[in-house]
N, C-alpha and C positions, 0 to 999 in steps of 0.2 A: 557244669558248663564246659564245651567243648575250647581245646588251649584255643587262640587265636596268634598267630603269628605276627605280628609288626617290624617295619622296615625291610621285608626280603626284599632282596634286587637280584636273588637267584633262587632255579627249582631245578637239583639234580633229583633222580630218577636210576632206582635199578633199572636193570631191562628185562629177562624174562619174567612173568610175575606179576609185572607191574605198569609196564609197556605193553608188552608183546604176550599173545599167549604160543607160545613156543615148543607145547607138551604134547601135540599133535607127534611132530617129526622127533622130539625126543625120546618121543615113547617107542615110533617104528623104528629108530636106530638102535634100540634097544632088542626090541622084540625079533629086527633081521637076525639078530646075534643068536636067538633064541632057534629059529626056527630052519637058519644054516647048520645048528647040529641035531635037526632033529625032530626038537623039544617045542612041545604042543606054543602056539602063538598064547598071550595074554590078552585081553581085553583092556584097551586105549585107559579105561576108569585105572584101571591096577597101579601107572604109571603115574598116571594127573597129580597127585601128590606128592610123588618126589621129585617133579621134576625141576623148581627149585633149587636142586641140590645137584644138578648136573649129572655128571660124569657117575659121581659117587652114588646119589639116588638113583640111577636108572639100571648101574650093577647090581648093586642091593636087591630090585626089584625084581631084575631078570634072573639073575643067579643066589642072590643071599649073599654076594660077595663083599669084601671090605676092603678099606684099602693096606689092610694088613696080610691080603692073598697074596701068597707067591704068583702068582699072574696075571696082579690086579694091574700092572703096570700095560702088560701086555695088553690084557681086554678093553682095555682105555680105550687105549690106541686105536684098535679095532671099532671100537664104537666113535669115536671121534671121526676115523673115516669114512663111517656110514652117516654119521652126520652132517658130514663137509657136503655131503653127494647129495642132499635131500633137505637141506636146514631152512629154504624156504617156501618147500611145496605146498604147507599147510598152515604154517605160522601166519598168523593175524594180528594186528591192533584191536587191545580191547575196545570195546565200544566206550566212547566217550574221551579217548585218549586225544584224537584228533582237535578235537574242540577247548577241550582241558589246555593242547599247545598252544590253540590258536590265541584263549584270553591272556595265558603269561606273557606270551607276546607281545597284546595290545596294551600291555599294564604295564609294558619297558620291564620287564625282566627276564634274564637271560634264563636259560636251560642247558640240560647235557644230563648227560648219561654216564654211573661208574656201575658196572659189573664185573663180574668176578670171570667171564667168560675170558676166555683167549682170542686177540687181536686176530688169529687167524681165523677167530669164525664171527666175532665183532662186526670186524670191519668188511666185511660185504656182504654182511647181512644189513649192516644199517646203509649203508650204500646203497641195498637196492629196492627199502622203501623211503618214500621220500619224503615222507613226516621227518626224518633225521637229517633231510637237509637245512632245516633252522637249528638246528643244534647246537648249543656255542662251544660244546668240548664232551668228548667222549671218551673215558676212560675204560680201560680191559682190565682183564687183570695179571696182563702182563706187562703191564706201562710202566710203574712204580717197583719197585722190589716188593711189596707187602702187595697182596690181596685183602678183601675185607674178612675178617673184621675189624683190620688194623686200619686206620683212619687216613693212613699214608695217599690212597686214590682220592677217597675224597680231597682231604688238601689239596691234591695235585688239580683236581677241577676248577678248584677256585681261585686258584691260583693262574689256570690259564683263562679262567673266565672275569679274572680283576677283579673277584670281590670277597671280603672281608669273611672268612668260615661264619660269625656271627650270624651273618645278612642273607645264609642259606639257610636252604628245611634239606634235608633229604628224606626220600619217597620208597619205600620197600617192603617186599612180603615177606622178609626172614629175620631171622633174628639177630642176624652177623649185620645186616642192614644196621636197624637201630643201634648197638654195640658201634658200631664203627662211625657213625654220623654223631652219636653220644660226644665219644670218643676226639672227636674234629671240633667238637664244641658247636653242631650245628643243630638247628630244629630237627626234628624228626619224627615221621607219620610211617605209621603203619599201615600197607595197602591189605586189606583184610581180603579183596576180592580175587587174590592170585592164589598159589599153589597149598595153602593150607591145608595141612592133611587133619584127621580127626582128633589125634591127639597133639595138635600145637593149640597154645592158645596164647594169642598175640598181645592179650593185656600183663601178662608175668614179661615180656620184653623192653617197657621202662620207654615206650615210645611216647612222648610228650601228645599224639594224639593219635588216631587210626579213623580209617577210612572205609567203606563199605564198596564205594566206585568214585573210579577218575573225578568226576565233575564236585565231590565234597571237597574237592582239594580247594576249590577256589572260596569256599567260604569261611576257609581259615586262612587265606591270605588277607594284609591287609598291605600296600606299599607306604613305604617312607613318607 
């Protein structure tokens, strides 16, 4: 039988992945990188599964790179600014997201958002769709000193959202997700319909339940 949640009075939510599907422009900011020196373009699939992993997956994918190259530092950067210029030409709300906000809402419970993304591309990206303005707190993951999987952001949301880590679930496609929502002592689902690539598999991740799409979320809420 699938967990059932009781008493949340809060639903954070990563954001690429799980929210948003974001691999569109993560993959061309990747792929620009590719094809400014040269090197034949990739096909948009090649990408879709790391993109999850930011920065880090979409070097990997373009170049085989890690973050143990001498110029990983460097081609970050580069791809960061080709992301800043394009982060939401093609990026979408998964289907069913909209409606999934609209019931926590009706049911008095707050929402927000902690990703591992940087405040610099965060915040106007969520600014400039407007599902994010019901929000009640949106974490980066340069708010806190700790990114996930250290539990330190989550804290930080419910804490500015007023409610008790207990009384939340957190919502995510990775694995640094559940680990870090664990970790806060909060619920925790795994969104199976984001970036998984073919070798993850989201049940060895210890997530108290998992999801196939946005709208299963509501039938493991139950309120106070």
């Amino acid at each position: 039988m699938a967990t059932v949640f009781h008493g949340i009075r809060a639903v954070l939510f990563d954001l690429d992945g799980t929210l948003i599907d974001s691999a569109p422009d993560l993959g061309a900011a990747a792929d620009k990188m590719r094809t400014d020196r040269g090197l034949p373009s990739l096909p948009p699939a090649r990408y879709r599964p790391m993109a999850g992993a930011g920065a880090r997956g979409m070097l990997a994918e373009a170049f085989g790179m890690g973050p143990d190259h001498p110029d990983f530092a460097v081609m970050r950067e580069e791809f960061f600014v080709n992301y800043e210029s394009r982060m939401s030409e093609q990026t979408t709300i998964f289907d069913g997201v909209p409606e999934l906000v609209r019931q926590i809402l009706g049911r008095n419970m707050a929402w927000g958002v902690v990703t591992n993304k940087a405040a610099r591309f965060t915040d106007p990206l969520t600014q400039a769709i407007p599902l994010f303005a019901t929000a009640s707190a949106v974490i980066s993951g340069d708010t806190t000193p700790h990114a996930k999987p250290h539990p330190a952001p989550l804290l930080e949301a419910a804490a500015r959202l007023r409610v008790a880590p207990e009384h939340c679930i957190y919502v995510g496609d990775d694995e640094r997700d559940i680990v870090a929502g664990l970790a806060a002592g909060m619920g925790t689902v795994a969104a199976t319909y984001g970036y998984l690539g073919a070798r993850t598999d989201p049940s060895e991740w210890g997530a108290h339940a998992a999801i196939k799409s946005p709208g299963e979320l509501l039938q493991l809420l139950v309120s106070a």
